[in-house]
C-alpha positions in Angstrom: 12.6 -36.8 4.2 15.8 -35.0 3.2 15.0 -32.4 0.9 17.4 -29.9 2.6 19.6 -29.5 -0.7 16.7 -28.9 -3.0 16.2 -25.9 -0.9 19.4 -24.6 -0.6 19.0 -24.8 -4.4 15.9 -22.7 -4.5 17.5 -20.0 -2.7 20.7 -19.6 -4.7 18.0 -19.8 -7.8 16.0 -16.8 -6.2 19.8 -14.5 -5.8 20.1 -14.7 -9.5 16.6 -13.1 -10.1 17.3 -9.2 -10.5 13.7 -7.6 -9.7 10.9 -9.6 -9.3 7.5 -7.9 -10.7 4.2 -8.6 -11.3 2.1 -6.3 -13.7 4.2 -5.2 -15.9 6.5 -8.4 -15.5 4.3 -11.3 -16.1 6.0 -14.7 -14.2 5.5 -18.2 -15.1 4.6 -20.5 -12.1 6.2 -23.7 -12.2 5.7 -25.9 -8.7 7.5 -25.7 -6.1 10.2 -27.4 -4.1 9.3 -30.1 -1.6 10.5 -29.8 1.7 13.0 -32.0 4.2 13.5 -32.2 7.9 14.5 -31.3 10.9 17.4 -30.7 14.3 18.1 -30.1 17.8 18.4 -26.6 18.9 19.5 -24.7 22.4 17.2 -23.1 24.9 18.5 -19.6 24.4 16.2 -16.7 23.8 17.1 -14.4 20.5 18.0 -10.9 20.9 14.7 -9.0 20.3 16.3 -5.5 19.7 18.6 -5.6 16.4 16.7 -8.5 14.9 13.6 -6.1 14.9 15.6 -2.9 12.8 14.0 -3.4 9.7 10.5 -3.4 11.5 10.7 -0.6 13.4 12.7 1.5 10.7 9.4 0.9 8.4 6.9 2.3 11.3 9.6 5.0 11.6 8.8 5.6 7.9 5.1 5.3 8.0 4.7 7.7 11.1 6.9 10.2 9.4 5.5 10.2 5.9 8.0 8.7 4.4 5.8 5.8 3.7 2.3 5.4 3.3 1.2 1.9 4.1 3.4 -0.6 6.2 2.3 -4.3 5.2 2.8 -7.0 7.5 2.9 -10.6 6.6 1.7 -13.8 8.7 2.1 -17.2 7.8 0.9 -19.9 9.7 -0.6 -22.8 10.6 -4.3 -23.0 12.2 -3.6 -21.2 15.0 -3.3 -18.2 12.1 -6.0 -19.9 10.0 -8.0 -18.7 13.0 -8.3 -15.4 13.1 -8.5 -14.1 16.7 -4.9 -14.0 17.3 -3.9 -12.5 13.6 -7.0 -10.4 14.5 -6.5 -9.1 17.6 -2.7 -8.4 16.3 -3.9 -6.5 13.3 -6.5 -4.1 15.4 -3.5 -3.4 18.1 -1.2 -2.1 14.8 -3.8 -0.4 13.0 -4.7 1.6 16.4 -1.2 3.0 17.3 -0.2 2.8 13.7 -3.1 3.8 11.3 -5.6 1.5 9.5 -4.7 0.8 6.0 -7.3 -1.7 5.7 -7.7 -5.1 5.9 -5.3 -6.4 3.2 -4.5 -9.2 1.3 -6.5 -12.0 1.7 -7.3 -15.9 0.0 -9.7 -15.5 -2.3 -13.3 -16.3 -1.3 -14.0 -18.7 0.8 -11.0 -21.0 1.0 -11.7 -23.7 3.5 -14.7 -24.8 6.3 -14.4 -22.0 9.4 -12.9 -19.0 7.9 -13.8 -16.3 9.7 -11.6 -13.5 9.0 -11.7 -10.2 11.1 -13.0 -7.0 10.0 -14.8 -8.4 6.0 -17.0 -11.1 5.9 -16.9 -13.4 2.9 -19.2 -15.7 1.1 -18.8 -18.0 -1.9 -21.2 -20.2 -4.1 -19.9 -22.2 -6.8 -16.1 -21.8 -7.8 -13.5 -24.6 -6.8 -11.1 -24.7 -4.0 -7.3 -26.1 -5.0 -4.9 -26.1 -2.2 -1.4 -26.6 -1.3 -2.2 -27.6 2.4 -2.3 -31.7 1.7 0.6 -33.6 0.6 1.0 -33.8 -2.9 -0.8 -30.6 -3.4 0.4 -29.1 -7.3 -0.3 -26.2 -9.0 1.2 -22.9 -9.4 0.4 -21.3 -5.6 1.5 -18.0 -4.6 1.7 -16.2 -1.1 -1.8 -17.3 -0.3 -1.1 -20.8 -0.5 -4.7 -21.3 -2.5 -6.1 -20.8 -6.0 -9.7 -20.6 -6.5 -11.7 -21.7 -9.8 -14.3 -20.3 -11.2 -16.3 -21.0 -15.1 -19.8 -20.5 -14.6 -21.3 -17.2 -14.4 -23.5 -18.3 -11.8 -20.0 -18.9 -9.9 -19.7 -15.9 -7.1 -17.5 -14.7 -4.5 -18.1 -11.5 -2.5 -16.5 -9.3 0.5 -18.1 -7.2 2.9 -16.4 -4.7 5.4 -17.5 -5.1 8.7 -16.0 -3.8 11.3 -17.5 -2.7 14.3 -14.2 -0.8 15.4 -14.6 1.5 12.5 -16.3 4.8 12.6 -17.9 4.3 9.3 -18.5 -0.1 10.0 -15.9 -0.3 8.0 -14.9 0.7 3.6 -12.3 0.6 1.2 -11.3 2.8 -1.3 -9.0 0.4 -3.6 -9.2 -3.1 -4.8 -6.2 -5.4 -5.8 -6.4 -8.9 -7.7 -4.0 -11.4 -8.5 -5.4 -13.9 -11.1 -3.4 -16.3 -13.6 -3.9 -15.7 -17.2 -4.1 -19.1 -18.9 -5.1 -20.1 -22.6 -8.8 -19.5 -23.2 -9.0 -17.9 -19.8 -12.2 -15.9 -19.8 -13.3 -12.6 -18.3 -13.6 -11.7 -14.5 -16.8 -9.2 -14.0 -16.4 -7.0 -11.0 -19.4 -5.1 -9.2 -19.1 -2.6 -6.5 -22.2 -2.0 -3.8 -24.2 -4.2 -6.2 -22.9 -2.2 -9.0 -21.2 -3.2 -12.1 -17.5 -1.6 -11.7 -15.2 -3.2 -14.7 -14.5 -6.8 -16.3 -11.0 -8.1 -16.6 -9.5 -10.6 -19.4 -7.6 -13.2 -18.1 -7.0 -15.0 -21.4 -2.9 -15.4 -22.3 -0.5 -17.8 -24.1 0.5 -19.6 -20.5 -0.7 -19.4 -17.3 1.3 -16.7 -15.5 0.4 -14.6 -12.3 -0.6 -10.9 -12.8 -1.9 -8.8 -10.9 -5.0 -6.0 -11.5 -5.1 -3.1 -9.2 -8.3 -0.2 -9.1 -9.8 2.2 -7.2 -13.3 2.2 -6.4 -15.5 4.9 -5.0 -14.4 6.2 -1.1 -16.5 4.4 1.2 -17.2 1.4 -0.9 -18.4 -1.3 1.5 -19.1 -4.4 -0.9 -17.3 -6.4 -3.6 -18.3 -9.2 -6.2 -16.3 -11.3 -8.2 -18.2 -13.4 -11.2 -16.7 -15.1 -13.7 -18.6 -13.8 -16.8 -18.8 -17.5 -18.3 -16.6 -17.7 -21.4 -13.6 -19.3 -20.1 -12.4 -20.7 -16.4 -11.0 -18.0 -14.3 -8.0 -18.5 -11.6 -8.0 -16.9 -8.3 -4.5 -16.2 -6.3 -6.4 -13.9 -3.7 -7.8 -10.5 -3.3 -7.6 -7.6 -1.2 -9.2 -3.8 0.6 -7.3 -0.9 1.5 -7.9 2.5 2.9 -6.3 5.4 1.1 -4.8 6.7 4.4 -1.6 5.7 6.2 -1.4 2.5 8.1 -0.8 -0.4 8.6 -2.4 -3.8 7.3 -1.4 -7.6 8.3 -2.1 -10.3 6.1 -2.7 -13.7 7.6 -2.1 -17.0 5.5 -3.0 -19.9 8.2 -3.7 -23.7 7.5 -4.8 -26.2 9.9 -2.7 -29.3 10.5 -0.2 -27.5 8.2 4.0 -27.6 9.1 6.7 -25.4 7.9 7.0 -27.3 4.8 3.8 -26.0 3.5 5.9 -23.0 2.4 7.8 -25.7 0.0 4.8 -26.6 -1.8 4.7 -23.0 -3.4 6.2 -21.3 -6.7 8.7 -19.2 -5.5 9.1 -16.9 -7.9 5.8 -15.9 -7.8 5.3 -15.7 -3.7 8.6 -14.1 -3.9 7.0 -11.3 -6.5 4.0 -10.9 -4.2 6.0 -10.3 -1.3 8.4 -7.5 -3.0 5.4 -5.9 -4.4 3.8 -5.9 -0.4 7.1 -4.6 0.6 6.0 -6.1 4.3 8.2 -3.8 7.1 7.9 -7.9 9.4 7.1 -11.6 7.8 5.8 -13.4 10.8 6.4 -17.1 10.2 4.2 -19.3 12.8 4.7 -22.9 12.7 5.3 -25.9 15.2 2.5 -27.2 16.2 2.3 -29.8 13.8 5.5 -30.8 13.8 5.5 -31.3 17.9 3.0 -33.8 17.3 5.1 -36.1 14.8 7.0 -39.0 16.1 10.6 -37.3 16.8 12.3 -39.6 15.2 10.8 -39.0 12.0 11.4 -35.5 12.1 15.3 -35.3 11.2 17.4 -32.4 11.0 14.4 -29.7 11.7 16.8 -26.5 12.3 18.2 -27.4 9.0 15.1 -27.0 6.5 13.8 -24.4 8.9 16.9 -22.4 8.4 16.3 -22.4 4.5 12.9 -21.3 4.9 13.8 -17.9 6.8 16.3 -17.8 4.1 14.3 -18.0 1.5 12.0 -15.0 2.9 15.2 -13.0 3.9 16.1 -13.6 0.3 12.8 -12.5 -0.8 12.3 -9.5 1.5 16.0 -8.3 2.4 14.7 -5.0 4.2 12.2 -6.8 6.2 12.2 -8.0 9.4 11.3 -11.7 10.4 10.0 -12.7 13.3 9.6 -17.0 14.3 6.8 -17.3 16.8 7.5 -20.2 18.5 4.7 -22.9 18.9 2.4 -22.8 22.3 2.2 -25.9 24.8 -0.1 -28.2 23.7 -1.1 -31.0 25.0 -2.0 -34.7 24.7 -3.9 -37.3 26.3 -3.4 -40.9 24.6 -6.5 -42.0 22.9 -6.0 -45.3 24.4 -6.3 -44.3 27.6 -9.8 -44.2 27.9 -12.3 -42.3 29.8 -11.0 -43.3 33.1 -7.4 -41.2 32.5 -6.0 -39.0 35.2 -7.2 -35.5 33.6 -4.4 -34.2 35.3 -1.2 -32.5 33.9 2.7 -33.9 34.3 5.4 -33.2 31.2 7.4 -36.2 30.1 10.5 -36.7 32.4 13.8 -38.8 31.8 13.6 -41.7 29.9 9.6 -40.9 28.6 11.3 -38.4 26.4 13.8 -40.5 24.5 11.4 -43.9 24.5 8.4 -42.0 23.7 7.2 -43.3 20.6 8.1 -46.8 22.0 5.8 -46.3 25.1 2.9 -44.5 22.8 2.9 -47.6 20.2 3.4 -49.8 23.3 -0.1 -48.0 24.7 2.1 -47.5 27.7 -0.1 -46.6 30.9 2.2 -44.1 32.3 1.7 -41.4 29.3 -2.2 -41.6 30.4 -2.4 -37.9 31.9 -2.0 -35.0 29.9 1.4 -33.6 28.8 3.4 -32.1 25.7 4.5 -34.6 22.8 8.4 -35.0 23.2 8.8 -33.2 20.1 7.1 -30.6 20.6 10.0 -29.1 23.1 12.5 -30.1 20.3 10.8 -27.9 17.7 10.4 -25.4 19.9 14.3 -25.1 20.9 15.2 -25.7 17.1 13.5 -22.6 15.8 14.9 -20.9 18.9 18.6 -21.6 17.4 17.3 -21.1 13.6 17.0 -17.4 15.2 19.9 -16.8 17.1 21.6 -18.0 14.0 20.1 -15.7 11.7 19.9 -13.1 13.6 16.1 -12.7 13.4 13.7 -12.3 16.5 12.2 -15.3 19.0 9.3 -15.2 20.5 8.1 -18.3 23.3 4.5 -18.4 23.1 4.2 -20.8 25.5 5.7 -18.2 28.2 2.4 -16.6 27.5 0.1 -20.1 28.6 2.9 -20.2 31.5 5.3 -23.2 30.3 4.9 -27.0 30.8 1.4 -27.7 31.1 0.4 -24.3 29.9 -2.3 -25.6 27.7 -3.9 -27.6 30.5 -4.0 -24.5 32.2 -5.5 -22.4 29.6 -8.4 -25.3 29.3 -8.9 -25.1 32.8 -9.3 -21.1 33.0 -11.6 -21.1 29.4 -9.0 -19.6 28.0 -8.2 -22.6 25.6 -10.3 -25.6 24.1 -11.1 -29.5 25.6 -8.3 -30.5 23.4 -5.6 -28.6 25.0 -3.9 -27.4 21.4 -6.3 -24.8 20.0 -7.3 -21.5 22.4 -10.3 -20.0 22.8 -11.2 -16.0 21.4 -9.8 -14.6 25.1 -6.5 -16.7 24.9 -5.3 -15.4 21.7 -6.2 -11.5 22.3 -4.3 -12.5 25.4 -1.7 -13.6 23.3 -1.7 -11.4 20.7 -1.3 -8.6 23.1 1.6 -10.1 24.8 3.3 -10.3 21.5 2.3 -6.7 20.2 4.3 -5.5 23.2 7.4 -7.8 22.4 7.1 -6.5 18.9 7.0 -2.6 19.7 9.3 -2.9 22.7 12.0 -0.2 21.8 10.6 1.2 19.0 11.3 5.0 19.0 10.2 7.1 16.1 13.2 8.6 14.1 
């Protein structure tokens, strides 16, 4: 892969756009770039305070009056796709900060194991396109997913739910994005079981817009049907409160890299982002990629770097934060049932002849230990930050470093396959980054 200059091209293309809108400014969504590869980095830790101004200006803002919701953004691979450690990150904001509500969202229900915090979501009917799978077209947005829908029996519905709430939970407004298309037909909304309005979605070519209402305080449910005269296209949906706060909006997808972001129409993601105004873009990738022969991943730091460009570029005033991927672990499927269960990180000459030894079914790489990329992704997005000036968080600090997954297995705090956590280790997590994120924060 080397698709580096194609997006270096796409930013220069997004400094020529004056003012991104959506609404009144309908965009045509054209697929996006593909993405390239990857490079070494250093082991130094980014400067937290500076890289962190834009952040803490917005909650600044927010707790002053100045502003009345402060949006933050989180993409991610399934470590956001699961919702505990967006979750848990979300609650901590919302109870120092205010709850806004729970925010943007994919529409319905995008993929097996959704579970997102504080709505619950069901869908019957409708069909699922995504950009996480290689390949993936179509014109995708922030939330990475468009949903389809033609038959009125088609349904998709929200619920609030949150036991942290005084009232279980409500929203007083409701915003849609949707693509108008030729012979797009109409979207029927109901509130609490009732009917609330209908929305055409018919157009000359399929561009993004967006549809935003309030609905009566307290509302607690909301239905989406197509009424069966045309297909109807879903970019995602969202709740708010009308009171100041904060929301977080988590895009995650298992097995996903950082190139994800390269399957999307930029001009549209970048419109949804200006019009969220988020005060922190939290970008959470590297999993994946530690896993991939290292060989094969190239110049990393260098299509990284245009990524965090490309939201910079999208989201000047913002701030960006890279957290950086937790140990994980692996056992060689080859190894059998009789394996040392023990942990040992590579050493020497395993890291540079890894991928030899692995295809070799080398027995000394039968214990469990971090992929020899893994370290390499981690220290590239380390130096992507220090370069750009934006903040670094080590996750892995949190699991304790080398062998921190094993760890977190062996204290229930993380799953049998030493990658994903359990509920306890993301809080854990989540909590550990709140503080890094608020450190220094003063209210001006």
């Amino acid at each position: 892969m080397n698709a580096l200059p194609k997006f270096t091209a796409a930013v220069r293309a997004l400094r020529t756009l004056p003012g991104l809108m959506l609404g009144g400014l309908l965009l045509a969504c054209t697929p996006g770039a593909s993405t390239g590869d990857a490079a070494p980095g250093n082991a130094q830790q980014a400067a937290a305070g500076p890289s962190l101004t834009g952040f803490h200006r917005a909650l600044s803002d927010l707790e002053s009056g100045r502003r009345n919701r402060l949006n933050v953004v989180q993409i991610g691979d399934s470590h956001t796709a699961n919702d505990h450690f967006s979750g848990r990150l979300r609650r901590l904001l919302q109870e120092r900060f205010g709850d806004a509500g729970r925010g943007m969202m994919p529409p319905g229900y995008p993929f097996p194991y959704w579970r997102p915090y504080q709505v619950q979501v069901e869908q019957s009917g409708w069909q699922v396109v995504t950009s996480n799978r290689q390949g993936a077209t179509g014109a995708f947005g922030l939330s990475g997913h468009v949903v389809r829908g033609a038959k009125s029996g088609d349904r998709m519905t929200l619920t609030a739910s949150d036991e942290n709430a005084a009232d279980g939970g409500s929203f007083d407004s409701v915003e849609l994005h949707f693509f108008r298309r030729p012979g797009g037909g109409a979207l029927q909304v109901s509130i609490d079981g009732r009917f609330h309005s209908e929305i055409e979605t018919g157009g000359g070519a399929y561009l993004l817009d967006r549809k935003t209402f309030d609905v009566p305080a307290g509302s607690r449910s909301l239905e989406l049907r197509p009424r069966g005269n045309g297909p109807v296209d879903l970019a995602d949906w969202a709740v708010y409160r009308k009171k100041r706060g904060v929301t977080l909006t988590s895009h995650g997808f298992s097995g996903a890299t950082i190139e994800i972001l390269g399957r999307w129409d930029w001009r549209a993601t970048t419109a949804q982002l200006r019009h969220l105004d988020p005060g922190l873009v939290i970008l959470a990738f590297g999993t994946n990629e530690g896993f991939a022969a290292r060989e094969k991943i190239g110049d990393y730091a260098g299509y990284f770097a245009s990524y965090v460009d490309m939201v910079r570029q999208a989201v000047p005033n913002a701030s960006v934060a890279v957290v950086g991927p937790p140990d994980a672990n692996r056992l060689p499927s080859y190894c059998g049932r009789g394996a040392d269960g023990a942990c040992a990180p590579l050493r020497g000459g395993e890291i540079a002849s890894y991928s030899a030894m692995l295809n070799g079914r080398d027995r000394n790489l039968c214990r469990w230990h971090a992929p020899a990329a893994l370290g390499y992704v981690r220290d590239a997005q380390r130096q992507v930050a220090r370069q750009k000036g934006v903040f670094f968080w080590d996750w892995s600090q949190v699991q304790g470093g080398e062998c921190g997954a094993d760890k977190f297995a062996r204290q229930g705090l993380g799953h049998g396959d030493h990658v994903h956590m359990r509920q306890d280790g993301y809080w854990a997590s989540a909590e550990r980054l709140f503080e890094e994120l608020v450190r220094g924060y003063r209210r001006r």
